[in-house]
PyMOL CGO cylinders between C-alpha atoms (Angstrom):
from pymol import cmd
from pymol.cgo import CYLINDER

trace = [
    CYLINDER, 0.92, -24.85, -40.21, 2.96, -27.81, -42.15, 0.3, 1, 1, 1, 1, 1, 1,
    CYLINDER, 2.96, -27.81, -42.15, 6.36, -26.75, -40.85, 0.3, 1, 1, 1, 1, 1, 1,
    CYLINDER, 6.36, -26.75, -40.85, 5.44, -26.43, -37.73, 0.3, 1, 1, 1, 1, 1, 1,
    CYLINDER, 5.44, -26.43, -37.73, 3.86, -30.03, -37.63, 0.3, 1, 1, 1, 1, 1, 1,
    CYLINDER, 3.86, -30.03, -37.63, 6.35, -31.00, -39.96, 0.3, 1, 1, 1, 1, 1, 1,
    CYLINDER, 6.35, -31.00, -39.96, 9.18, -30.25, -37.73, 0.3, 1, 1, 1, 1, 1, 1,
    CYLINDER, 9.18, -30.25, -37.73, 7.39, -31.33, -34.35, 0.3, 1, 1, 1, 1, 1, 1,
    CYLINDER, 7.39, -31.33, -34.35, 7.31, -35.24, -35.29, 0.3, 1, 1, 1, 1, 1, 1,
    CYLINDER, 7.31, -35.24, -35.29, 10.72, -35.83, -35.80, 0.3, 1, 1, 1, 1, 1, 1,
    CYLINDER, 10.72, -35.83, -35.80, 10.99, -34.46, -32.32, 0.3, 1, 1, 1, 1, 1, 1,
    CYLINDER, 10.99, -34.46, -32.32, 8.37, -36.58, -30.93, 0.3, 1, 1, 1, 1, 1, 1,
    CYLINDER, 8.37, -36.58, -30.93, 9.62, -39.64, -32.42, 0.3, 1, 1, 1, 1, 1, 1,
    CYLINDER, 9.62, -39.64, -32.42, 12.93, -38.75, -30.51, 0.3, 1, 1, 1, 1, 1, 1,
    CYLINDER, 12.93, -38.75, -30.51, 10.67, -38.58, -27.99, 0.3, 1, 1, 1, 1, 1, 1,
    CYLINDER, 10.67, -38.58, -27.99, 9.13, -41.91, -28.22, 0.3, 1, 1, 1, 1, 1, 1,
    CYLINDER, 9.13, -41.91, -28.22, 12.46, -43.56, -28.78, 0.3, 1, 1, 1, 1, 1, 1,
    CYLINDER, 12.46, -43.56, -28.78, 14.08, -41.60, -26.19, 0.3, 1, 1, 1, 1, 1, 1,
    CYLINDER, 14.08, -41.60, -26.19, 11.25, -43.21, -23.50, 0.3, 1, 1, 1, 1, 1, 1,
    CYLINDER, 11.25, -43.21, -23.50, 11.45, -46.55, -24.88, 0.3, 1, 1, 1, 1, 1, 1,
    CYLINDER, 11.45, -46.55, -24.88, 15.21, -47.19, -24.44, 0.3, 1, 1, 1, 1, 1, 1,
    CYLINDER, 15.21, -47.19, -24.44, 15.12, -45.02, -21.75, 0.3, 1, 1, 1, 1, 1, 1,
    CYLINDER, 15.12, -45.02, -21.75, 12.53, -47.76, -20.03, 0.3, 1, 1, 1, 1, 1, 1,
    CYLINDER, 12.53, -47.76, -20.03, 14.61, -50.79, -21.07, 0.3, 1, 1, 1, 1, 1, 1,
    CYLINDER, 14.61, -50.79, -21.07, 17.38, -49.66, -19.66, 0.3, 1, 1, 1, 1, 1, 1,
    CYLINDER, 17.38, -49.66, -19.66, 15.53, -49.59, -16.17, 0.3, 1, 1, 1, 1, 1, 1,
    CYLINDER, 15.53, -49.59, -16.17, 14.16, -53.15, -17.26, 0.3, 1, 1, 1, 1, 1, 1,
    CYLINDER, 14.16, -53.15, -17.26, 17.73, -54.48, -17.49, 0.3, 1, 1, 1, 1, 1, 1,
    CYLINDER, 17.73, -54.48, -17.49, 19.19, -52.24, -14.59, 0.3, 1, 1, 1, 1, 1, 1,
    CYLINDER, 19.19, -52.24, -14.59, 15.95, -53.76, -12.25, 0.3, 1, 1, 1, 1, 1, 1,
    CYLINDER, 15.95, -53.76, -12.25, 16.64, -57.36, -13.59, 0.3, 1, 1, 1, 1, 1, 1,
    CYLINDER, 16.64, -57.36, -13.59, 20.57, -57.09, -12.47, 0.3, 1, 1, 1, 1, 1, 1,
    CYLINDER, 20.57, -57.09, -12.47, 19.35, -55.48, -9.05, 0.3, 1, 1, 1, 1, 1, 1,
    CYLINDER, 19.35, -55.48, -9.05, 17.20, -58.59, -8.68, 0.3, 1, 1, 1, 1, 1, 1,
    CYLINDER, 17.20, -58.59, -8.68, 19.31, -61.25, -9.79, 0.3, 1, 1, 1, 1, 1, 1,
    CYLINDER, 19.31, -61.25, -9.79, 22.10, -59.81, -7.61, 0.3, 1, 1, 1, 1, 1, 1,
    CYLINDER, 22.10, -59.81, -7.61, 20.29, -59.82, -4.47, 0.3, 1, 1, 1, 1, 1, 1,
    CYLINDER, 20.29, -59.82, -4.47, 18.39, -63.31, -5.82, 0.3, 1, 1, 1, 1, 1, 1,
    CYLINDER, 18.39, -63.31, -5.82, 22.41, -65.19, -6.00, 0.3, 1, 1, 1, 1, 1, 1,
    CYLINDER, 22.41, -65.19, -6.00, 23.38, -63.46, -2.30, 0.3, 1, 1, 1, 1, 1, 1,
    CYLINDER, 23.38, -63.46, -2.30, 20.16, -64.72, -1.12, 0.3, 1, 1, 1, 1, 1, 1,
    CYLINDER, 20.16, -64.72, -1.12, 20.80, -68.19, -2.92, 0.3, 1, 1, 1, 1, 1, 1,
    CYLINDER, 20.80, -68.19, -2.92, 24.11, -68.50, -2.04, 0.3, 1, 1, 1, 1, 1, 1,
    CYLINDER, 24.11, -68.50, -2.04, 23.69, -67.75, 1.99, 0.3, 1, 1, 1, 1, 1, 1,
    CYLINDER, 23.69, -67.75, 1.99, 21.01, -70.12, 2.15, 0.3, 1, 1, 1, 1, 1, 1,
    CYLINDER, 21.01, -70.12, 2.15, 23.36, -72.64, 0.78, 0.3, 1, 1, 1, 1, 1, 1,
    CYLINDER, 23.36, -72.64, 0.78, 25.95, -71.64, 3.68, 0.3, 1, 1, 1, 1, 1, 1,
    CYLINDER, 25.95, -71.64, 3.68, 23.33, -71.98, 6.14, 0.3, 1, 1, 1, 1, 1, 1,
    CYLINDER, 23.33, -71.98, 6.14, 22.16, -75.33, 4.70, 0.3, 1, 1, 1, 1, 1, 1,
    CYLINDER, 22.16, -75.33, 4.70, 25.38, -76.28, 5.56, 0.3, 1, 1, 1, 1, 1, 1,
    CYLINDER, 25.38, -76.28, 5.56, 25.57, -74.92, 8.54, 0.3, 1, 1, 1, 1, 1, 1,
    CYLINDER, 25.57, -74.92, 8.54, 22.49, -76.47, 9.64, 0.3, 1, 1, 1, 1, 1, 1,
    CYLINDER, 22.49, -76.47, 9.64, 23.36, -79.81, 9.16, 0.3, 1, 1, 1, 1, 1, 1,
    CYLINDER, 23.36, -79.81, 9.16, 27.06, -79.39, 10.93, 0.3, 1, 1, 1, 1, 1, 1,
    CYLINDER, 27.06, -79.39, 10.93, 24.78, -78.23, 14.04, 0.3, 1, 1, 1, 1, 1, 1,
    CYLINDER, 24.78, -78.23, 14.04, 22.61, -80.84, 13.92, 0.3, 1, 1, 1, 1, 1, 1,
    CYLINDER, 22.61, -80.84, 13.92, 25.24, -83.53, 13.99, 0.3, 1, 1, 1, 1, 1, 1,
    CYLINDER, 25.24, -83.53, 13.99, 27.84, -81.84, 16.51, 0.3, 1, 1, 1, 1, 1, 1,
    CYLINDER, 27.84, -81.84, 16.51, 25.00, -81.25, 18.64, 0.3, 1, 1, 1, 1, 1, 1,
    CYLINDER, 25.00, -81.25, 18.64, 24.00, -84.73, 18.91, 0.3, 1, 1, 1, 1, 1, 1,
    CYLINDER, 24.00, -84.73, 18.91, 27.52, -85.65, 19.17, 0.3, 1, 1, 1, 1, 1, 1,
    CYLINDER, 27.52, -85.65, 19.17, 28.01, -83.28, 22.16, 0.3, 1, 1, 1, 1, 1, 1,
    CYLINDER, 28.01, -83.28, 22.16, 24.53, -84.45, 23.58, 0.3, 1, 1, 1, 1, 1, 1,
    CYLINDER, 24.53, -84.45, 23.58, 25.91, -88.16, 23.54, 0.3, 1, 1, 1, 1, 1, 1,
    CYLINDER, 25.91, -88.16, 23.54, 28.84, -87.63, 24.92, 0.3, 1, 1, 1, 1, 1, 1,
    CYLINDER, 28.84, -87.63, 24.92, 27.41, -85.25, 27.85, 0.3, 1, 1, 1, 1, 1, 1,
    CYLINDER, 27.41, -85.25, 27.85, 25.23, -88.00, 28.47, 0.3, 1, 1, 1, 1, 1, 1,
    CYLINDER, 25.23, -88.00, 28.47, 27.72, -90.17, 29.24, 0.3, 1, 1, 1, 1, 1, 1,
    CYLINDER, 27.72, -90.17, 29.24, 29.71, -88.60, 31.14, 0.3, 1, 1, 1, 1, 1, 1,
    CYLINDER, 29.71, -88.60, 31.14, 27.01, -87.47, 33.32, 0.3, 1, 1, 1, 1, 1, 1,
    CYLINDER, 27.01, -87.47, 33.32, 25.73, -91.39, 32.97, 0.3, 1, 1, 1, 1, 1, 1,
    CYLINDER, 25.73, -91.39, 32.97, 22.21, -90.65, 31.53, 0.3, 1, 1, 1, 1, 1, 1,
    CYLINDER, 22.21, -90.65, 31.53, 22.01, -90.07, 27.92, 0.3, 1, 1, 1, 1, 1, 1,
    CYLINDER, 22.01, -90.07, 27.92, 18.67, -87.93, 28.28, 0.3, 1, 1, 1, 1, 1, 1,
    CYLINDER, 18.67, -87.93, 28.28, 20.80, -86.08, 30.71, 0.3, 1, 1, 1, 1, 1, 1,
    CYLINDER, 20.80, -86.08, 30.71, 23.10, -84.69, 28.15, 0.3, 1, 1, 1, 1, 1, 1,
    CYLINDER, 23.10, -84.69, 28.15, 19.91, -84.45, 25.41, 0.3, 1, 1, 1, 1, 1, 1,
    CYLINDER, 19.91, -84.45, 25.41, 17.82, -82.05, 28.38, 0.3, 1, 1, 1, 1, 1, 1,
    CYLINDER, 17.82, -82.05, 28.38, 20.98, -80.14, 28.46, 0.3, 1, 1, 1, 1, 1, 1,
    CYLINDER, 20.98, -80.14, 28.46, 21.92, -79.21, 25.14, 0.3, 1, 1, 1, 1, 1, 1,
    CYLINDER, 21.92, -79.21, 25.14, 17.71, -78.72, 24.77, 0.3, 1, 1, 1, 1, 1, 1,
    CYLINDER, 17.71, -78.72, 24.77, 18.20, -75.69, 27.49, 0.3, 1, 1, 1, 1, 1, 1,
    CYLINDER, 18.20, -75.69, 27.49, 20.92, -74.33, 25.63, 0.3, 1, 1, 1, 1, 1, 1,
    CYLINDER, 20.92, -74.33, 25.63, 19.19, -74.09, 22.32, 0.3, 1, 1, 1, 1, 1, 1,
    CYLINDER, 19.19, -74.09, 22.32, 15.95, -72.84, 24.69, 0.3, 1, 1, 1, 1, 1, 1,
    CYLINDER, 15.95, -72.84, 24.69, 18.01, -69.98, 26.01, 0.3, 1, 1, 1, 1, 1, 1,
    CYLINDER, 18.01, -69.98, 26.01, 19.58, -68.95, 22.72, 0.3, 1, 1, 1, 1, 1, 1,
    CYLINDER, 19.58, -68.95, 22.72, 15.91, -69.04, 21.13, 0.3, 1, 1, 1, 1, 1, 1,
    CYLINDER, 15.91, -69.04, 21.13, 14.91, -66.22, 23.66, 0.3, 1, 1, 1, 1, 1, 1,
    CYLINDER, 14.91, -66.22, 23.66, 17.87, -64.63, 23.12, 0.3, 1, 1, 1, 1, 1, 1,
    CYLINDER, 17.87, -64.63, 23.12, 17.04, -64.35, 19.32, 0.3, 1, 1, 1, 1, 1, 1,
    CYLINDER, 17.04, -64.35, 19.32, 13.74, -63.78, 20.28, 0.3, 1, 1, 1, 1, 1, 1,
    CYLINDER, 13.74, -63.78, 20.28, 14.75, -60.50, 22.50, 0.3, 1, 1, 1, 1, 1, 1,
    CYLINDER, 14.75, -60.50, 22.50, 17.34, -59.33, 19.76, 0.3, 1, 1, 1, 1, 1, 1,
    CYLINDER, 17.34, -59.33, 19.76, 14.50, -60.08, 16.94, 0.3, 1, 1, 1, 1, 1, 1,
    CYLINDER, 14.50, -60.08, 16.94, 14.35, -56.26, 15.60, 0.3, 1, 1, 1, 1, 1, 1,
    CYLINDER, 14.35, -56.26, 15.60, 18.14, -55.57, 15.71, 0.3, 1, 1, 1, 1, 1, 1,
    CYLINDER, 18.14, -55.57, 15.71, 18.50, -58.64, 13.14, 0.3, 1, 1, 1, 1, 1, 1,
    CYLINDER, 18.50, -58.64, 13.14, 15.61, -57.83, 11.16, 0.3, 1, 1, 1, 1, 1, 1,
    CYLINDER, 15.61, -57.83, 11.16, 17.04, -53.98, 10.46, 0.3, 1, 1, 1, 1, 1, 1,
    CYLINDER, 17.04, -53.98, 10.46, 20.08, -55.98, 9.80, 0.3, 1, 1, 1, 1, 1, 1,
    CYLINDER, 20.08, -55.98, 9.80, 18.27, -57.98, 7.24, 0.3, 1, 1, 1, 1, 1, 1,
    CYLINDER, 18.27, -57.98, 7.24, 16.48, -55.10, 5.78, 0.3, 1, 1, 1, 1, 1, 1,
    CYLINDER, 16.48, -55.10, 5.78, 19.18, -52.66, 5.39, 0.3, 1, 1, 1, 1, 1, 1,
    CYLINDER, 19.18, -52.66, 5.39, 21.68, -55.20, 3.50, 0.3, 1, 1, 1, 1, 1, 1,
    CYLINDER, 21.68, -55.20, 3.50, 18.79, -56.22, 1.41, 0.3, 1, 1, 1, 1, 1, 1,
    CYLINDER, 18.79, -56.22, 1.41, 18.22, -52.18, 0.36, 0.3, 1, 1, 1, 1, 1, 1,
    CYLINDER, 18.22, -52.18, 0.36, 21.56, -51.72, 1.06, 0.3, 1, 1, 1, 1, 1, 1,
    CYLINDER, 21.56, -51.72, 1.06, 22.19, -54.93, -2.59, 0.3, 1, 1, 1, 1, 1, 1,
    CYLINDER, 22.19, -54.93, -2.59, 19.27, -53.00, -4.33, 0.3, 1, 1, 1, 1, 1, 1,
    CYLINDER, 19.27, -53.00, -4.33, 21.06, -49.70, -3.91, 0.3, 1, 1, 1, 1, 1, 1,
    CYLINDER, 21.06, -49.70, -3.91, 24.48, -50.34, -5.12, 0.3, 1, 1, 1, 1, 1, 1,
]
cmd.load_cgo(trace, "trace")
């Protein structure tokens, strides 16, 4: 009866050790997934940032000068206001193609 426990605990030390590194490495492997898709996430909401605040100003900018060539400054404001208003429902009627989008590159960074 010794030998057999005897020669089981070596085994289920292996065992335990085995399991332990076994879930570290899926602690490490999870924590680069994460901070991979955490930096792309980071770093595109930089962009748009940026992006934002180009928008902003060149839309003023175009808003200014439609309204003076059309001689009404709210004239060239109500204008570039429809534009945005037709590009919103535009978003709004392509809202699940850009949310697969969103969720396959997401999976697609946790994946990889």
């Amino acid at each position: 009866m010794e030998t057999t426990t005897s020669s089981i605990e070596p085994l289920l030390q292996r065992a335990e050790e085995y399991g332990k590194t076994t879930l570290e490495l899926l602690k490490l492997k999870s924590l680069d997934k994460v901070a991979t898709v955490a930096a792309a996430m980071i770093s595109r909401l930089i962009l748009i940032s940026i992006l934002v605040f180009f928008v902003f100003t060149l839309t003023v900018a175009v808003a200014l000068w439609l309204g003076e060539v059309l001689g009404k400054n709210y004239y060239g404001f109500l204008i570039v206001a429809s534009f945005y208003a037709l590009l919103a429902i535009i978003l709004f009627l392509i809202r699940p193609f850009i949310k697969t989008g969103v969720n396959n590159s997401i999976v697609k960074q946790l994946l990889n």
